[in-house]
N, CA, C and O atoms as a GROMACS GRO file, in nm:
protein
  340
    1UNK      N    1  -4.221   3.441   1.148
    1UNK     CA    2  -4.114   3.360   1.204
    1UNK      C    3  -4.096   3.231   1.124
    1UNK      O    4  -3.991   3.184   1.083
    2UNK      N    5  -4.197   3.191   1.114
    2UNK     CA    6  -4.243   3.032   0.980
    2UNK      C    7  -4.134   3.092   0.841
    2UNK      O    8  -4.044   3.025   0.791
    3UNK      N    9  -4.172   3.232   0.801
    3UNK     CA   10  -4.107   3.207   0.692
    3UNK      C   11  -3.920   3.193   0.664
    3UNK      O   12  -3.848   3.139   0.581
    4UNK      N   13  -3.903   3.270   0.778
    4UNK     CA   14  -3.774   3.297   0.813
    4UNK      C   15  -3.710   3.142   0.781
    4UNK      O   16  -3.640   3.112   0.684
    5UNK      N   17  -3.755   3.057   0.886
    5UNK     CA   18  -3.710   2.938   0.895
    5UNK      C   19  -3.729   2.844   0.792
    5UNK      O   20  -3.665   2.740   0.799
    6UNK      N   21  -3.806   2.863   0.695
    6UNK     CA   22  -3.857   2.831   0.565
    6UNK      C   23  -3.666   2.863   0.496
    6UNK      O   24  -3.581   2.775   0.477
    7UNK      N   25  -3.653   2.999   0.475
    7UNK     CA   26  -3.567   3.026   0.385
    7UNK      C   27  -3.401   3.003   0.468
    7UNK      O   28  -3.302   3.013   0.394
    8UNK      N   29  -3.385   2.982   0.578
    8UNK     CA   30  -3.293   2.946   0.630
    8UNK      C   31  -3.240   2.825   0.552
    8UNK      O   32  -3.138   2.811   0.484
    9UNK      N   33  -3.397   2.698   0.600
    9UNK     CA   34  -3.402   2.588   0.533
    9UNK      C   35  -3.312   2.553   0.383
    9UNK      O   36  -3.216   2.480   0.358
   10UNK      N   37  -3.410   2.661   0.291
   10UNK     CA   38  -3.358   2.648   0.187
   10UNK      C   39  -3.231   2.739   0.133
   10UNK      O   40  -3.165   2.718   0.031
   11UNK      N   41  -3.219   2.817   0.202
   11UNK     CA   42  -3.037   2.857   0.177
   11UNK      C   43  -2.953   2.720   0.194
   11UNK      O   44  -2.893   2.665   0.102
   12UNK      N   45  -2.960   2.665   0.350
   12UNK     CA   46  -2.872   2.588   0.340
   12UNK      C   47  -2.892   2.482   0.245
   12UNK      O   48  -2.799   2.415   0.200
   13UNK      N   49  -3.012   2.466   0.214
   13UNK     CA   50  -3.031   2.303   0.115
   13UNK      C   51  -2.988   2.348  -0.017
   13UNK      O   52  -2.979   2.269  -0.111
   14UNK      N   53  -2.958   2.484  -0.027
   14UNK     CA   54  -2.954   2.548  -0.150
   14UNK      C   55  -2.779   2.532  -0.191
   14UNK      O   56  -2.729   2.500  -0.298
   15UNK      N   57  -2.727   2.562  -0.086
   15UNK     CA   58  -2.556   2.575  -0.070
   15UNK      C   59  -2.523   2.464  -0.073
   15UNK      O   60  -2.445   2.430  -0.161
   16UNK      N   61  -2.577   2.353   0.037
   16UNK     CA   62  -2.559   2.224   0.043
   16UNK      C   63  -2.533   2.125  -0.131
   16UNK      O   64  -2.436   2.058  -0.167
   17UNK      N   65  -2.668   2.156  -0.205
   17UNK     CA   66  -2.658   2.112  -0.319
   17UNK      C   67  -2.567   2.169  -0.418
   17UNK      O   68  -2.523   2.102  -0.511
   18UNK      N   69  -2.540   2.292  -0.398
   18UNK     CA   70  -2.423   2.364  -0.510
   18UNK      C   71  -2.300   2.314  -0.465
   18UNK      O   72  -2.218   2.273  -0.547
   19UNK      N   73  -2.276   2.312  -0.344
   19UNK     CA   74  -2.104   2.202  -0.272
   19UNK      C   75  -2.123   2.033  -0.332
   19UNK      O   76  -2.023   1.972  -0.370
   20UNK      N   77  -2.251   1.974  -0.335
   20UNK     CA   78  -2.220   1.866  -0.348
   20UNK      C   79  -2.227   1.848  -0.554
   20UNK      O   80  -2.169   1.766  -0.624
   21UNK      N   81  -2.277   1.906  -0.574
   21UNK     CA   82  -2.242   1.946  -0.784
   21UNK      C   83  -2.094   2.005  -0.783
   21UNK      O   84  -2.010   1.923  -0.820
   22UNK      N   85  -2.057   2.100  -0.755
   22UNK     CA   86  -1.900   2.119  -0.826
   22UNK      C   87  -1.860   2.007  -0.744
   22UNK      O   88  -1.792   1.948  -0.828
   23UNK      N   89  -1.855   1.941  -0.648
   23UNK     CA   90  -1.756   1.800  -0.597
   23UNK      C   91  -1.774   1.704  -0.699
   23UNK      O   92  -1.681   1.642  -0.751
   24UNK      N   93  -1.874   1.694  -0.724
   24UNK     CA   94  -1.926   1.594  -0.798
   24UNK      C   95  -1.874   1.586  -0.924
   24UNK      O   96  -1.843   1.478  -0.975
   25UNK      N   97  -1.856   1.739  -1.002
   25UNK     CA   98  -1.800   1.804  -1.145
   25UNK      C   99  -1.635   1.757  -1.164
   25UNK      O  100  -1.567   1.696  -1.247
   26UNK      N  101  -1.617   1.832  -1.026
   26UNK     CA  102  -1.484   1.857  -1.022
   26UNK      C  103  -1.419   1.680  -0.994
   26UNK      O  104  -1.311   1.651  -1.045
   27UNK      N  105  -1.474   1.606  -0.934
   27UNK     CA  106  -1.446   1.457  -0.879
   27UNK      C  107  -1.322   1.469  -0.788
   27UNK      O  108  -1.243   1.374  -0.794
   28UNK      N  109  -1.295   1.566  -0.708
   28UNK     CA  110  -1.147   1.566  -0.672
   28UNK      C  111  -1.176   1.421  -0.521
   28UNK      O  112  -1.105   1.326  -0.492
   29UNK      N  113  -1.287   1.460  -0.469
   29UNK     CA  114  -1.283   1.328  -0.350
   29UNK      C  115  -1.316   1.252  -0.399
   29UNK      O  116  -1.268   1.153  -0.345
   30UNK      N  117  -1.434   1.196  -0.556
   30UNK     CA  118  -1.427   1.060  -0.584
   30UNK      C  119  -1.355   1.018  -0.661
   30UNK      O  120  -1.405   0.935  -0.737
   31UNK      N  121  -1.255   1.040  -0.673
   31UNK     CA  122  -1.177   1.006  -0.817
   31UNK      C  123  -1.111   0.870  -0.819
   31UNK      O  124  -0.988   0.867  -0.834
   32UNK      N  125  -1.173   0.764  -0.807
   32UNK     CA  126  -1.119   0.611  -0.802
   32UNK      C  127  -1.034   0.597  -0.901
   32UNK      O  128  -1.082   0.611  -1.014
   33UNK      N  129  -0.899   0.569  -0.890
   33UNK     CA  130  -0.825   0.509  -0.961
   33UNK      C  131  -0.810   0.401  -0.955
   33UNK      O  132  -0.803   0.348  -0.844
   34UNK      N  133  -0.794   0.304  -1.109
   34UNK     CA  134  -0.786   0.210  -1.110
   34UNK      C  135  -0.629   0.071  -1.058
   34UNK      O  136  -0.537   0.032  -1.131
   35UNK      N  137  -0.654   0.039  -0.932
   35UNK     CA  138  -0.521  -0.042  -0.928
   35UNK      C  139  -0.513  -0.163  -0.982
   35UNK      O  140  -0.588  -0.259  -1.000
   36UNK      N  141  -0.374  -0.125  -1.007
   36UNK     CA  142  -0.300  -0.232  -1.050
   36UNK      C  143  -0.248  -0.383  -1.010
   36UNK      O  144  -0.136  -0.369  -0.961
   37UNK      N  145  -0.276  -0.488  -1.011
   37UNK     CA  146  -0.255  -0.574  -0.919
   37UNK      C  147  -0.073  -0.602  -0.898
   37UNK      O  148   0.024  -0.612  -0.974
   38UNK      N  149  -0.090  -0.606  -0.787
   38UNK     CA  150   0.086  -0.606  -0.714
   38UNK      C  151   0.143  -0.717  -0.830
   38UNK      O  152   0.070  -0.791  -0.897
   39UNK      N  153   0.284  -0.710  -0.837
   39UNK     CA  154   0.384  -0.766  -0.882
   39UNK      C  155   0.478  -0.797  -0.815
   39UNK      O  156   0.572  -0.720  -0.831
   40UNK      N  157   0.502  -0.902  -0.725
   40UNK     CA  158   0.585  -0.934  -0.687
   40UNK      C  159   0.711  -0.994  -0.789
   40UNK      O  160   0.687  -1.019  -0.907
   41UNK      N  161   0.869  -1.016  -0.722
   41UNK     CA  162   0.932  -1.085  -0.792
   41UNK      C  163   1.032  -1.153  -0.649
   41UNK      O  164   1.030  -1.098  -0.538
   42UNK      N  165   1.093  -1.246  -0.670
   42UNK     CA  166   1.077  -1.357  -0.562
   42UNK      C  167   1.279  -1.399  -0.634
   42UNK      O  168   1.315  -1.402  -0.752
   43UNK      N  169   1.372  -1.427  -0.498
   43UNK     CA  170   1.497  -1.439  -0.534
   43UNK      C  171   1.525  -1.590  -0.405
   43UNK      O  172   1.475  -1.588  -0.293
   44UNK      N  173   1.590  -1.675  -0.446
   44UNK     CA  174   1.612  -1.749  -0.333
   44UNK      C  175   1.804  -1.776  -0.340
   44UNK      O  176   1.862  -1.786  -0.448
   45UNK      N  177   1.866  -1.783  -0.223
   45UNK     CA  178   2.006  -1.748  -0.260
   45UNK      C  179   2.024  -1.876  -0.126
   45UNK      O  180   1.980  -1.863  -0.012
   46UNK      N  181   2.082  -1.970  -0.167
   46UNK     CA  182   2.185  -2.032  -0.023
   46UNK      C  183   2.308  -1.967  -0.019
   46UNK      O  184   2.384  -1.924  -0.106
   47UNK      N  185   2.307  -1.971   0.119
   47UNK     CA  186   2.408  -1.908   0.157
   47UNK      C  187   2.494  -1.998   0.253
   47UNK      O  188   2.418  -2.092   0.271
   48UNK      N  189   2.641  -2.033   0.346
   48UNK     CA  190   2.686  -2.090   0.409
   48UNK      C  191   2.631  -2.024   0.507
   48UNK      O  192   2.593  -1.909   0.531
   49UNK      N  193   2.639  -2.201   0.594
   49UNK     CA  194   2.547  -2.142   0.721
   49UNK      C  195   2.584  -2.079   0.835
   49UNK      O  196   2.515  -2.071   0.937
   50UNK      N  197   2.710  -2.026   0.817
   50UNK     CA  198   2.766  -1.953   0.914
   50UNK      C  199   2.695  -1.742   0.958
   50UNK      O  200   2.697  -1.635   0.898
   51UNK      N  201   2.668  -1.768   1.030
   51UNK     CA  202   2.607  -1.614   1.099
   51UNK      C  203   2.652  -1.460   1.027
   51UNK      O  204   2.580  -1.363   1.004
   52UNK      N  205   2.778  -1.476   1.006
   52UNK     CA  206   2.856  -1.338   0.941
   52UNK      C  207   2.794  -1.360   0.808
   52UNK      O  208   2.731  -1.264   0.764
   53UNK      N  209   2.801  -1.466   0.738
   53UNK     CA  210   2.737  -1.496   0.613
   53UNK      C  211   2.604  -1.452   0.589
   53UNK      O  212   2.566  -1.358   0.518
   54UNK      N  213   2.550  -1.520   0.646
   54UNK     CA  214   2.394  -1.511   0.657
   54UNK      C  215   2.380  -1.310   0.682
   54UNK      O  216   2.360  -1.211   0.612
   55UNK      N  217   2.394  -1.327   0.755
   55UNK     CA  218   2.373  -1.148   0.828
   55UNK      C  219   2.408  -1.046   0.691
   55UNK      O  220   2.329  -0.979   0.625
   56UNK      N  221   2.528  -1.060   0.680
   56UNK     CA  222   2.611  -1.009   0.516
   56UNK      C  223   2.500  -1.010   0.432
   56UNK      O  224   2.448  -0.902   0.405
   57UNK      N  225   2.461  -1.100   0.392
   57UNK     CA  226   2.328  -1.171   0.248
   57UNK      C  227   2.197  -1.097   0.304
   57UNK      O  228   2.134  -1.016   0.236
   58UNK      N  229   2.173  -1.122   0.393
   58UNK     CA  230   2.000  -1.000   0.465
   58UNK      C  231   2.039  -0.888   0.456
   58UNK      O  232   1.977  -0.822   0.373
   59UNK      N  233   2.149  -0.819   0.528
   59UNK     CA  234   2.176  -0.651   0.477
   59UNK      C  235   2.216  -0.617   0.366
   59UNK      O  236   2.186  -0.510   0.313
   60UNK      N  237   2.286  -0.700   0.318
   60UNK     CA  238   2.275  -0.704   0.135
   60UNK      C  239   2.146  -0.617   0.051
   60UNK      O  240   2.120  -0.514  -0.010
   61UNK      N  241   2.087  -0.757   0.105
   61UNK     CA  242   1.959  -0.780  -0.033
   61UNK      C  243   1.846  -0.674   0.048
   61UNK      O  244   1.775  -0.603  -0.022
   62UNK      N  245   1.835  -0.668   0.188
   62UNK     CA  246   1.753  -0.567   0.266
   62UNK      C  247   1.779  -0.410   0.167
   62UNK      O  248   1.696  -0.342   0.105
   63UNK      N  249   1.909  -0.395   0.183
   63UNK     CA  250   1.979  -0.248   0.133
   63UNK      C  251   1.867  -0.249  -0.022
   63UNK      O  252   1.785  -0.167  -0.063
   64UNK      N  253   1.900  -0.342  -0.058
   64UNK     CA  254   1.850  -0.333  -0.239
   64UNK      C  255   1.678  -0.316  -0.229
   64UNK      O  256   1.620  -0.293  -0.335
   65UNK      N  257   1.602  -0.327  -0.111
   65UNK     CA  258   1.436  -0.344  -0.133
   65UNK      C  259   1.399  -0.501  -0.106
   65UNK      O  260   1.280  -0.527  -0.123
   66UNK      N  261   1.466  -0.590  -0.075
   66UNK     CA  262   1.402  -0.741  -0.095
   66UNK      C  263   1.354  -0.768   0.032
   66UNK      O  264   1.394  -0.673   0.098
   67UNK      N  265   1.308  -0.823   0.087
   67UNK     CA  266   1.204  -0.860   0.227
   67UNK      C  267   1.276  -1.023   0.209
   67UNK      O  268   1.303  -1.078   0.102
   68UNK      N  269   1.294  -1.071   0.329
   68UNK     CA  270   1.323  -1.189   0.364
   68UNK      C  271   1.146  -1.257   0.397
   68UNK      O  272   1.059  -1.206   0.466
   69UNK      N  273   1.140  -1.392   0.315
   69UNK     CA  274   1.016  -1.412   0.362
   69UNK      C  275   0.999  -1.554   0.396
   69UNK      O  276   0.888  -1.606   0.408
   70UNK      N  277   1.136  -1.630   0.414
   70UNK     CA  278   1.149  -1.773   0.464
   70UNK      C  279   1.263  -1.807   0.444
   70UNK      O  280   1.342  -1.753   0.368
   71UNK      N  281   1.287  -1.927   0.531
   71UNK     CA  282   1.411  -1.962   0.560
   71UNK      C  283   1.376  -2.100   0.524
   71UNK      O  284   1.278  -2.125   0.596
   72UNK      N  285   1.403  -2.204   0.451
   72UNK     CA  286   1.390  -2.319   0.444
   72UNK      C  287   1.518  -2.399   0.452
   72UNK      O  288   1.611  -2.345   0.394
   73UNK      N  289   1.545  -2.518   0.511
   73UNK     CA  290   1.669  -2.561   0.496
   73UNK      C  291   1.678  -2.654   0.387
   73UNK      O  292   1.589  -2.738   0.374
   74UNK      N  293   1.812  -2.650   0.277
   74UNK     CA  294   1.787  -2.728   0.162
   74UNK      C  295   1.825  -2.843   0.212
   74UNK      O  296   1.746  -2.862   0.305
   75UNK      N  297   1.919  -2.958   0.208
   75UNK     CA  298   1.942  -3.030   0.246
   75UNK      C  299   1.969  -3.017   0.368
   75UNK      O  300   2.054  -3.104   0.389
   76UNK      N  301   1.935  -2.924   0.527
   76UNK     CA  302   1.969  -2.963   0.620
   76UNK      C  303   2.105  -2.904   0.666
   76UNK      O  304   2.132  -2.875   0.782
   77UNK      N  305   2.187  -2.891   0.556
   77UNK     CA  306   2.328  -2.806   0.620
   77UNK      C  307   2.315  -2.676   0.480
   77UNK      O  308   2.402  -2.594   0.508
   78UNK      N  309   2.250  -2.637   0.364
   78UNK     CA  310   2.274  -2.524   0.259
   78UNK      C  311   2.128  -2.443   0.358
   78UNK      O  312   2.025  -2.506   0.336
   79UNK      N  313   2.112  -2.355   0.428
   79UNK     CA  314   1.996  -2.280   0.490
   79UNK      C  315   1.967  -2.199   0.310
   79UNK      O  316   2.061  -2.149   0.248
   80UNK      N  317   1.827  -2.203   0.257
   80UNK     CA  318   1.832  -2.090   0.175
   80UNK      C  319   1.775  -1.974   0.220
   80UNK      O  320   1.728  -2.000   0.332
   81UNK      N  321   1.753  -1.852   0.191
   81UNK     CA  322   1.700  -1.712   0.188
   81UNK      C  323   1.612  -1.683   0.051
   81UNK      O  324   1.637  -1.674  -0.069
   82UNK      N  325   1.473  -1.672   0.151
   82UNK     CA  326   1.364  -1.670   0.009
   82UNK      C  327   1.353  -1.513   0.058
   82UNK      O  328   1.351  -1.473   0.174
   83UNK      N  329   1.346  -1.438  -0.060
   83UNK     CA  330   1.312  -1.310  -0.022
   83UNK      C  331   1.205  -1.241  -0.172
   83UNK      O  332   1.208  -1.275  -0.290
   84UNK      N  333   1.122  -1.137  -0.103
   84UNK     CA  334   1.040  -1.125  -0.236
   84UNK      C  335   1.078  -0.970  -0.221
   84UNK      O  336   1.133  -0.918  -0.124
   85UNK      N  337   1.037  -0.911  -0.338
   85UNK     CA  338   1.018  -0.755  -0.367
   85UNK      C  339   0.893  -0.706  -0.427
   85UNK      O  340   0.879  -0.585  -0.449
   0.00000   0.00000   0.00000
């Protein structure tokens, strides 16, 4: 009965190690690729500060990929639109 469980043992430690060599060969789960560090690029547009305006200029630049990422007011009455991609 000892030996039985002996070779059970080593089948599986046997299979175990042949799955973890071709993974290992093959690298398909470790295969680290190297990234690239992000690139942003950054647009700032005043716009009149009226609502239809504003709204117009976000679905605009939204449509194209750009993210709105602040609103600063330039002097107080020009609102600008900082948006990055």
């Amino acid at each position: 009965m000892r030996n039985i469980c002996f070779s059970w043992a080593w089948l599986i430690a046997g299979v175990s190690l042949c799955a973890l060599g071709l993974l290992l060969v093959t690298g398909l789960p470790f295969a680290a690729k190297a990234q690239e560090p992000k690139r942003f690029q950054y647009k700032i547009v005043e716009v009149l500060p009226d609502t239809q305006n504003m709204q117009t200029k976000l679905n605009e630049f939204g449509a194209n990929g750009w993210e709105l990422v602040a609103v600063p007011m330039g002097n107080m009455t020009e609102p600008r639109l900082i948006f990055k991609k």
